[in-house]
N, C-alpha and C positions, 0 to 999 in steps of 0.2 A: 504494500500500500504506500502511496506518496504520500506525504505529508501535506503539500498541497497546490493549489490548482497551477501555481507557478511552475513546480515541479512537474506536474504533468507535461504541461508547453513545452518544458523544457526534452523531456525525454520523447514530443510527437515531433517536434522541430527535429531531432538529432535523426531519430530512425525517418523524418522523411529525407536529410540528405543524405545517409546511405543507402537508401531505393534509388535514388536519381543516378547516385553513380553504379549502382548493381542493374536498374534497367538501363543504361548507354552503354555507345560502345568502347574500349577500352580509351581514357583519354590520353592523347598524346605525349601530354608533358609528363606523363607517369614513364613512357618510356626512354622519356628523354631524362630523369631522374635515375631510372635503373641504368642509362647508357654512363651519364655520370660519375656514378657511385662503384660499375665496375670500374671504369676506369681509373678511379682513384686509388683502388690497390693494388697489394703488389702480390705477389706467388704469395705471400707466409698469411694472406689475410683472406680467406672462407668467407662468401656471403654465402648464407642457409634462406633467410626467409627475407621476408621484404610484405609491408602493409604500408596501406595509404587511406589519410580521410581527408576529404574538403575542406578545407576553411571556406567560414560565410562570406570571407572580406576577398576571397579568388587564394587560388593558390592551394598550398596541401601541406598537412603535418605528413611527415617519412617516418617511416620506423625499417632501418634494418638492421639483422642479426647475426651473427657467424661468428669464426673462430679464428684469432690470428694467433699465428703459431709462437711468437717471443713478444711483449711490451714495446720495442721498440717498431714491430710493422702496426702497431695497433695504435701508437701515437703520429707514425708518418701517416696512415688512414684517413683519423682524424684531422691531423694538421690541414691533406690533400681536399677533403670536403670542406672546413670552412676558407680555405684557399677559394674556393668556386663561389663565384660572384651567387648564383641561382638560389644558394642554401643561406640560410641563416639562422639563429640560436642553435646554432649546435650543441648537443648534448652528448656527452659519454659519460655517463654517473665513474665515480673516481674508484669504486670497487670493479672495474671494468680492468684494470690495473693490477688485482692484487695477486693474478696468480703470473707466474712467470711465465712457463709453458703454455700452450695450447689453453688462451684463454678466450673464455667466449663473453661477447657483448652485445648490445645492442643501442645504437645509435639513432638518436631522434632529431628529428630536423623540421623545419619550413622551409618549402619552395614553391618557387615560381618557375613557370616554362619561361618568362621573358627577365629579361637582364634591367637591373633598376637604376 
């Protein structure tokens, strides 16, 4: 149960703009996102999954996930995406870090297909 009718709006607004992008067809700037983000690593750094949601204001929060094999390809990653004009608030939570080896993370972003 919600608490109230705000709550509601808030939860019929969200699931309708994840119908909008689940009824279209795949939009571009997602791919132009994934072309991105491979490109920014390197052999030691595994992307696994990858999600996207809409922002109201255009554009899209990233989420991707994987495994980079030492701290140091997992901070060139990093460095390589916010390098890229398209992404911004980069996040890697800092326990992303803590294992040496074969560490897995997941990195969140806003982008834009167009350059600002």
């Amino acid at each position: 149960p919600l608490a109230s009718q705000g709550g509601l709006e808030d939860v019929v607004g969200d699931m309708r703009a994840r119908l909008v992008v689940l009824g279209a067809p795949p939009h571009e700037a997602l791919s132009g996102a994934l072309t991105v983000l491979a490109a920014a690593r390197t052999k030691d750094v595994r992307l696994t999954q990858f999600s996207a949601e809409p922002l109201a204001e255009g554009g899209w929060t990233v989420s991707v996930g994987g495994v980079a094999a030492h701290r140091d390809a997992l901070a060139s990653f990093e460095r390589a995406v916010k390098a890229e004009r398209r992404f911004a608030e980069v996040s890697l939570p800092l326990g992303s870090f803590a294992k040496e080896k074969e560490a897995p993370f997941t990195l969140r972003a806003r982008y834009r297909d167009t350059l600002p």
